[in-house]
C-alpha positions in Angstrom: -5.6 10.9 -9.6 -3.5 8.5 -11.7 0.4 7.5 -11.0 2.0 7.5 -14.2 5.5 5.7 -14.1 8.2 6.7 -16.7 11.0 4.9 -17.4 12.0 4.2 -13.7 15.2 2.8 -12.7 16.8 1.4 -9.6 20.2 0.2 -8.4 21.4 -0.4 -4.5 25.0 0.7 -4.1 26.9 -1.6 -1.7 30.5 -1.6 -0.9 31.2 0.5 -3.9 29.6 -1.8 -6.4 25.8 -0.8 -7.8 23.1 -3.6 -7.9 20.5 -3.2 -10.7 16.8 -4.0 -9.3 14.3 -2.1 -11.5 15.0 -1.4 -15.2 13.1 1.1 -17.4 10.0 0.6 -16.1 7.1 2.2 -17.7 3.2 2.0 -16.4 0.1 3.8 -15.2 -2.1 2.8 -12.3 -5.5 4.1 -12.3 -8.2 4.2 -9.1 -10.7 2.5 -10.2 -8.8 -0.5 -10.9 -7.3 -3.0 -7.9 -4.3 -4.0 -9.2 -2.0 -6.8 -8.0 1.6 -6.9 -8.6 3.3 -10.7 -8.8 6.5 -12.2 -9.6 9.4 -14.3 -8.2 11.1 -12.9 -5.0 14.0 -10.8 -6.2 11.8 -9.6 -8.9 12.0 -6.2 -7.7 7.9 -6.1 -6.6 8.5 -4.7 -3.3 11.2 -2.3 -4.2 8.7 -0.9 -7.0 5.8 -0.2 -4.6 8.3 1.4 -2.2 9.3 3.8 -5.3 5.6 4.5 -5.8 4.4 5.2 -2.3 8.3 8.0 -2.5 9.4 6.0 0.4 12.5 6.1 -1.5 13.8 7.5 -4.6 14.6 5.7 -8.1 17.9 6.3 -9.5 16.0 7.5 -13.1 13.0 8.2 -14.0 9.6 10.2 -13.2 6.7 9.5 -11.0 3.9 11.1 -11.3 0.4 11.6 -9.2 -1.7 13.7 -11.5 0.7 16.2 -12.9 3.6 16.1 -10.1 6.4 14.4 -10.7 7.2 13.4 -7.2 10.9 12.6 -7.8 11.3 16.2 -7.5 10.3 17.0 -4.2 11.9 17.4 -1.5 11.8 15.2 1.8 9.8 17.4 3.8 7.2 17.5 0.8 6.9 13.9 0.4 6.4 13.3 4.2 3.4 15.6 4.0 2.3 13.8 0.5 2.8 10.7 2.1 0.7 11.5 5.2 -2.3 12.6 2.9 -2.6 10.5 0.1 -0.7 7.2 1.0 -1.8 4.3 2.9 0.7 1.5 3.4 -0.1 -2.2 4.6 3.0 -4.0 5.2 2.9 -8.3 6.1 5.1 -7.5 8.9 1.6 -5.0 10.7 4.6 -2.7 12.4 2.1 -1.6 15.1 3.4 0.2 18.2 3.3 -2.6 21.1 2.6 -0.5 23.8 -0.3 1.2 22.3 -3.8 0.3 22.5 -5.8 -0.2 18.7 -7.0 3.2 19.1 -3.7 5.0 20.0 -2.1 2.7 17.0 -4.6 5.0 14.7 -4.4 8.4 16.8 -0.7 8.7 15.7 -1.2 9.3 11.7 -4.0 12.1 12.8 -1.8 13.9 14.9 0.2 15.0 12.1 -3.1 16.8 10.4 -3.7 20.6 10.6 -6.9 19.4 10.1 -8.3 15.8 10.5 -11.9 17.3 11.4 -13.4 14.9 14.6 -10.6 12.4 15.2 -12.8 10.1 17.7 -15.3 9.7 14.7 -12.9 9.2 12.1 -11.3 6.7 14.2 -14.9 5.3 15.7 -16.2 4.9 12.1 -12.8 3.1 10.5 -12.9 0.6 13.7 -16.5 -0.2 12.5 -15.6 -0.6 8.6 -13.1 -3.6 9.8 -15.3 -4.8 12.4 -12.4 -3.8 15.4 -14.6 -1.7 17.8 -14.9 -3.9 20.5 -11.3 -4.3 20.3 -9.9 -0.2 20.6 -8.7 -0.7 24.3 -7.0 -3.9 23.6 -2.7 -4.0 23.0 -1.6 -5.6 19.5 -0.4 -8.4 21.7 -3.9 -9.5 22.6 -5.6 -9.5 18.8 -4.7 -12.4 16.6 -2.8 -12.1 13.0 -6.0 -11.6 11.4 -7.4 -8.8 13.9 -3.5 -7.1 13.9 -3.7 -6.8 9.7 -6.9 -5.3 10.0 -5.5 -2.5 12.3 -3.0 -1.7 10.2 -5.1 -1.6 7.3 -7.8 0.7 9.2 -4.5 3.0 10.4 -3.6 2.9 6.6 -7.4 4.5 5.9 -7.5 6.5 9.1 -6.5 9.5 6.4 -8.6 9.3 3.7 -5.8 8.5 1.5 -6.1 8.3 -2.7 -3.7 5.0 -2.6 -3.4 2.0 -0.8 -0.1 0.3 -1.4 -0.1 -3.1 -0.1 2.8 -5.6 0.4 2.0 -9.1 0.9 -1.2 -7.9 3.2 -1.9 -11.7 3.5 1.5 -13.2 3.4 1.3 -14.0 7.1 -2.3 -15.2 7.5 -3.7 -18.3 7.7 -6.2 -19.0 4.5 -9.1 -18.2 6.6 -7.9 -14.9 7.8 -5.9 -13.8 4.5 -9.8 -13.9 2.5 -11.1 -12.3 5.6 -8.2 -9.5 5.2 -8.8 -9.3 0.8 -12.6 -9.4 1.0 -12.2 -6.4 3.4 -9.8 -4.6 0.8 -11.9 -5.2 -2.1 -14.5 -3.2 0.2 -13.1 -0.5 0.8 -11.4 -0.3 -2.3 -15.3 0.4 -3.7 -16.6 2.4 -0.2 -13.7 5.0 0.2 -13.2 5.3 -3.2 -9.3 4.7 -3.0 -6.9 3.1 -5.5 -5.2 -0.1 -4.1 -1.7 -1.5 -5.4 -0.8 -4.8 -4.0 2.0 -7.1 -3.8 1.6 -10.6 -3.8 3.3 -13.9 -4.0 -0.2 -15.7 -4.3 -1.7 -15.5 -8.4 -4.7 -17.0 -7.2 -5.1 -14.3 -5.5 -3.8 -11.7 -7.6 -6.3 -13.1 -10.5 -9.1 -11.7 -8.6 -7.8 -8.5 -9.4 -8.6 -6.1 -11.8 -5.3 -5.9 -13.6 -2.3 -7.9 -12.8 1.5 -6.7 -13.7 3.7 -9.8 -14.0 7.5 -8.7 -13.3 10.7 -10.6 -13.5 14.7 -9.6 -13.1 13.6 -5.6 -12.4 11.4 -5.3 -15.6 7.3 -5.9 -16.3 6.6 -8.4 -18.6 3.2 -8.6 -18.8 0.3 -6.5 -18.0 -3.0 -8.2 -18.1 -6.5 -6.5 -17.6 -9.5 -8.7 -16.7 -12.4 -8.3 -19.8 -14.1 -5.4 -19.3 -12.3 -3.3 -17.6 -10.3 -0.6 -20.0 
């Protein structure tokens, strides 16, 4: 399933005066390809993933998964698209402190008609980022690295078609933010799942398939590695 952007625009409104941060942006994102996104803060990076993953709403434009224009739907609609396609990885890991690991990934199942055997799902996902040992334990007790790798297993816990990705190693250490892309390069070819990421880091992002360069709101390059068409 491909996201096709057309001609997206965003603006902030505050105290009556409106704040242009995207402008006429035009792209297509496909699944097979890991693509970084990269550009001075303020470039508007962050705000552009949040448009893509319909956590909010661009002021113009379409956005499309397949052939659904997602601008049009309503909240209740995106919450539910959301829940089964998305899977966000934020640098701040926003995990609930008073849960254990496994509770942390319980929560997203809970909201399925039909997640099929939740203890597997989440049994299997805690083995893919190497966490099992660690289920029982409170997100106070795992270190940056083991607390990204929850959130990125609570972001799979689904089976989503996307993984959106903001700065998923911004607040690692070197060690732990290879540990942290190695892992999402691997499940990016295991689960079969199209990942967008955000990053500050272009040595990082040129290990990507396809990197989107973006400055003042608009893209201003799009580069694809050899190969890959």
């Amino acid at each position: 399933m491909e996201i096709t952007i057309k001609d997206v625009s965003h603006s902030f409104q505050q105290g009556g005066l409106k704040t242009p941060v995207l402008d006429q942006l035009n792209c297509q994102f496909r699944p097979d390809e890991l693509t970084a996104i990269v550009g001075a803060s303020g470039s508007g990076k962050s705000t552009f993933l949040s448009l893509i993953g319909s956590l909010d709403r661009p002021t113009s434009g379409e956005i499309h998964y397949g052939e659904n224009d997602i601008t049009k739907w309503k909240n209740r609609q995106l919450s539910a698209f959301r829940s089964e396609e998305i899977g966000f990885v934020f640098q701040q890991f926003h995990l609930l402190p008073s849960l254990t690991v496994k509770e942390n990934l319980l929560i997203p199942l809970l909201k399925q008609k039909d997640a099929g055997d939740k203890e597997a799902r989440i049994q299997y996902i805690l083995s893919k980022v190497g966490l099992l040992e660690k289920q029982q334990a409170l997100p106070s007790q795992l270190s940056g690295g083991q607390q990204q790798r929850v959130a990125i297993a609570r972001a799979l816990i689904n089976r989503p078609r996307w993984i959106l990705a903001d700065e998923p190693t911004g607040n690692l250490d070197s060690v732990n933010g290879e540990n942290i892309f190695q892992l999402l390069l691997e499940l990016h070819r295991e689960e079969q799942c199209g990942i967008l990421f955000v990053t500050h880091d272009l040595e990082l992002a040129e290990r990507a398939d396809r990197i989107l360069f973006m400055q003042d709101g608009r893209i201003v390059e799009d580069r694809r590695k050899v190969g890959i068409c």
